[in-house]
C-alpha positions in Angstrom: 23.9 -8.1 29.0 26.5 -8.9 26.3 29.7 -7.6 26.0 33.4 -7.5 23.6 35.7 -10.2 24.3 39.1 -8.7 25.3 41.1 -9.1 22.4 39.2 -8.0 19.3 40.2 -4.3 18.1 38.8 -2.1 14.9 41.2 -1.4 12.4 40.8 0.5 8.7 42.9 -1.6 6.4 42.7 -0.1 2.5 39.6 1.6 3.8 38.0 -1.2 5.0 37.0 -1.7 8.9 37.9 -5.0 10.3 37.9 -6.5 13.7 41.2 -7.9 14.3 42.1 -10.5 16.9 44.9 -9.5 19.1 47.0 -11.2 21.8 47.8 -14.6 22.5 44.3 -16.2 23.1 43.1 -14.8 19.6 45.8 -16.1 17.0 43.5 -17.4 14.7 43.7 -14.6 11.4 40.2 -16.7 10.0 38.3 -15.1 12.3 38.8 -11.5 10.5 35.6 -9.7 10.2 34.8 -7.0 8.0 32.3 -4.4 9.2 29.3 -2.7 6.9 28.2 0.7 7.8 25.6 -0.2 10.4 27.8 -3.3 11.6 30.3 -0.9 12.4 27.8 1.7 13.7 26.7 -1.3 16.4 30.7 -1.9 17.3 30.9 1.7 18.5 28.6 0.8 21.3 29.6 -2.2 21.7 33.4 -0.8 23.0 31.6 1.5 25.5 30.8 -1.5 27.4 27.8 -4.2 28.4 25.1 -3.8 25.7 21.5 -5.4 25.1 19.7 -6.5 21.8 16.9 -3.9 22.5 19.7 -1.2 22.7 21.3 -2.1 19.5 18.1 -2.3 17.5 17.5 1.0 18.9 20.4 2.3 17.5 19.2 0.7 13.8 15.6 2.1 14.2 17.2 6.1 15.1 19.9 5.6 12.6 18.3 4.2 9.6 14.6 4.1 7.8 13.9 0.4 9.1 11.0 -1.1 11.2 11.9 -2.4 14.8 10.9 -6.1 13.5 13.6 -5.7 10.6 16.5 -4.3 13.2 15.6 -7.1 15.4 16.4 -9.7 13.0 19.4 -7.7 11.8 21.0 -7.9 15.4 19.7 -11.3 16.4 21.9 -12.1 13.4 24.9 -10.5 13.9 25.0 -11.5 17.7 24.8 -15.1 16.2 27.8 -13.9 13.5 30.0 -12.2 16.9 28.7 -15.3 19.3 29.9 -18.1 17.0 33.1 -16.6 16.0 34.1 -15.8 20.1 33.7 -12.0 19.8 31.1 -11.5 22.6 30.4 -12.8 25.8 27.2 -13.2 27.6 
């Protein structure tokens, strides 16, 4: 199970959504991330709490016209994007 690291927080800036790194720990403005449509579709679960990959690519296969394989390597990708920049935890 994954989850958010405290800190990070959605916000719509000129109609863009961005995660935004708040509070002492989490200074660094770099580390801004701007969400896509399904990117932010995954962040919505992601705030209800612990998530899996399986659950996630779920999400993508109900949501959108894409094949498991294709959400799989989607998600394994943007776990890699949230893992490197410090926004999830294992």
């Amino acid at each position: 199970m994954m989850q958010i690291k405290q800190g990070f927080k959605l916000k719509e800036v000129c109609g863009e959504r961005i995660l935004v790194p708040m509070g002492e720990n989490n200074v660094d403005f770099s580390k801004l991330i701007a969400l896509n449509d399904s990117s932010y579709l995954l962040w919505r679960r992601m705030e209800k709490g612990p998530f899996t990959t399986e659950e996630l690519v779920n999400i993508l296969c109900e949501e959108y016209d894409v094949t498991p394989d294709v959400a799989v390597k989607d998600v394994e990708n943007l776990i890699k994007q949230y893992r490197s920049e410090g926004v999830i935890t294992d």
